[in-house]
One Martini backbone bead per residue (centre of mass of N, CA, C, O) as a GRO file, in nm:
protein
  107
    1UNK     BB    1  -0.881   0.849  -0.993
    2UNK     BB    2  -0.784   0.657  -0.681
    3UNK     BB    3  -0.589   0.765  -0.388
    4UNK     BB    4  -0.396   0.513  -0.210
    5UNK     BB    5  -0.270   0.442   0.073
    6UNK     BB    6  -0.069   0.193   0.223
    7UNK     BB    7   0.026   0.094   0.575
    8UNK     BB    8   0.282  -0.043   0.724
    9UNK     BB    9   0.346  -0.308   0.986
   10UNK     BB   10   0.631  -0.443   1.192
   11UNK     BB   11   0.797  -0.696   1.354
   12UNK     BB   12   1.110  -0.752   1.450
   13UNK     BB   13   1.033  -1.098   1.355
   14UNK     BB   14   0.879  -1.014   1.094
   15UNK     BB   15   1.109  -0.959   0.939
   16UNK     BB   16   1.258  -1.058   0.620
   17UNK     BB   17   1.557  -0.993   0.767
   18UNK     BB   18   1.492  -1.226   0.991
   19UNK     BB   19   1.244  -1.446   0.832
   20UNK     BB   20   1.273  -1.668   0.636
   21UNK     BB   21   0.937  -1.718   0.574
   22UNK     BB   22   0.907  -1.392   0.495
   23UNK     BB   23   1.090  -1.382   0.268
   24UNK     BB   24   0.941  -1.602   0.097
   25UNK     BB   25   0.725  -1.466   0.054
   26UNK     BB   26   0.818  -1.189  -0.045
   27UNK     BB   27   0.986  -1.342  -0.313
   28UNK     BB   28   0.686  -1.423  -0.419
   29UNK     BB   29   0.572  -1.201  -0.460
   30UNK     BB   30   0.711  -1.046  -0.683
   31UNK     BB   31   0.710  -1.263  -0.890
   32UNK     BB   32   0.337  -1.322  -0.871
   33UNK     BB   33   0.099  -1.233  -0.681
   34UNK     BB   34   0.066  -0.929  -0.710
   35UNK     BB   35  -0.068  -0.900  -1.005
   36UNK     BB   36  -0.288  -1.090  -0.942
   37UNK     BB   37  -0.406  -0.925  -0.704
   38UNK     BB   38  -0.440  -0.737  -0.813
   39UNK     BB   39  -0.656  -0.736  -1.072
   40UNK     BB   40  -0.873  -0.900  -0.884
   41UNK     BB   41  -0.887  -0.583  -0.724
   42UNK     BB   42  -0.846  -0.351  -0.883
   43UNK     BB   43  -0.549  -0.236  -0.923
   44UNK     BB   44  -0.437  -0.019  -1.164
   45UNK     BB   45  -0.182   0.062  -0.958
   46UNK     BB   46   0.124   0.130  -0.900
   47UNK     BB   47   0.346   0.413  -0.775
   48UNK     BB   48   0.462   0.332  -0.491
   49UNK     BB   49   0.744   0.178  -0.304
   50UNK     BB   50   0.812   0.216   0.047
   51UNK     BB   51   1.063   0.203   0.277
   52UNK     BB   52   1.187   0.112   0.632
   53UNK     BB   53   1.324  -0.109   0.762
   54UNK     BB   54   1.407  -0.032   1.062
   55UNK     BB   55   1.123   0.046   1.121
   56UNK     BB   56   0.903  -0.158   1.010
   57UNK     BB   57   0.808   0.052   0.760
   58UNK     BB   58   0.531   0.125   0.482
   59UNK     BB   59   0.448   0.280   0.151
   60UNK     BB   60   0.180   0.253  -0.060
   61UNK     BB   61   0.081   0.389  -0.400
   62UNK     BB   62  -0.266   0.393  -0.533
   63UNK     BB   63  -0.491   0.272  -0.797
   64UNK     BB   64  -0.830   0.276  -0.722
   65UNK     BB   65  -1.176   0.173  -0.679
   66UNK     BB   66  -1.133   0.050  -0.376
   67UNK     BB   67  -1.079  -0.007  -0.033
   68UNK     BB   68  -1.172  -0.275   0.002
   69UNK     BB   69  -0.995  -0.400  -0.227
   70UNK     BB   70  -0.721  -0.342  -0.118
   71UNK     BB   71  -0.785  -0.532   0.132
   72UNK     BB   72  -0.807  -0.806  -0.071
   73UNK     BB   73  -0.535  -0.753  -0.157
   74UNK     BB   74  -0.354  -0.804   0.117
   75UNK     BB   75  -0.445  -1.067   0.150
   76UNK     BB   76  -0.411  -1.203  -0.152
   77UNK     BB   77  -0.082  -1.118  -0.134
   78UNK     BB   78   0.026  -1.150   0.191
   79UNK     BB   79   0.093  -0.882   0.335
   80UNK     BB   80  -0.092  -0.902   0.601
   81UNK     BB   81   0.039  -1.126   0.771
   82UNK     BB   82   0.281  -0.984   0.883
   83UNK     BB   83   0.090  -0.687   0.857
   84UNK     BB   84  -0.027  -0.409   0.954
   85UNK     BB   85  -0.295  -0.184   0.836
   86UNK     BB   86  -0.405   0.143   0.668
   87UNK     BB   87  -0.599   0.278   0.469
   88UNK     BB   88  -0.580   0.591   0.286
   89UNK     BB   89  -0.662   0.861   0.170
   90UNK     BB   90  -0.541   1.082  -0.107
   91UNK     BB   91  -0.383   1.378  -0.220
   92UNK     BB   92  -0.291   1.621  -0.376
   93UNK     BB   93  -0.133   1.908  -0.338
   94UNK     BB   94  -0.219   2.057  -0.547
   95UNK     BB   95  -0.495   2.019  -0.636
   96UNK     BB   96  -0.619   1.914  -0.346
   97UNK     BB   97  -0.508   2.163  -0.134
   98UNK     BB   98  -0.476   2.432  -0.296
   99UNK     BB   99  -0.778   2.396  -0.418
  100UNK     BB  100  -0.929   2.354  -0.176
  101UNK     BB  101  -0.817   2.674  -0.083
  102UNK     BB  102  -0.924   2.824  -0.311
  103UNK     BB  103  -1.208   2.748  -0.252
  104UNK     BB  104  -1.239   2.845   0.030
  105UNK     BB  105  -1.073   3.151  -0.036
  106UNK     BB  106  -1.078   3.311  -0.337
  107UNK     BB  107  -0.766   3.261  -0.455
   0.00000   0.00000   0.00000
């Protein structure tokens, strides 16, 4: 299991609770492109979709085997189209912060 956030974010002309055009986009990715374009680009799962509206930013937590497919499912399921983006590999804290404390510092 490989944990990426994906990072997203938009202008207010661009959020789909002003924009009609990206409303129906944003409605039509939930009902079938998603699970469609996750599949084709192997992402095992979405573990969490977290939204800040008014912020007009998002992270998506996801289990995947490539960064570049991560990027080529935002691009085939229309997120990137008015989001820019940012795929950050991540790390859990329990695991991965304080294995690797203790493995630096011999706790």
């Amino acid at each position: 299991m490989a944990l990426y956030g994906i990072y997203g974010s938009h202008t207010v002309e661009a959020c789909p609770l002003n924009n009609r055009s990206i409303a129906e986009k944003v409605a039509a990715l939930a009902v079938s492109d998603m699970a469609g374009a996750g599949l084709k680009n192997k992402i095992n799962q979405i573990l969490g979709q977290y939204h800040s509206a008014l912020e007009h930013t998002f992270v998506w937590v996801v289990d995947a085997e490539d960064p570049h497919r991560i990027e080529q499912f935002c691009i085939d399921s229309g997120v990137a189209s008015f989001n820019s983006i940012k795929i950050v590999p991540l790390i859990t804290f329990k695991e991965g912060v304080l294995g690797r404390i203790k493995e630096a510092h011999g706790l």
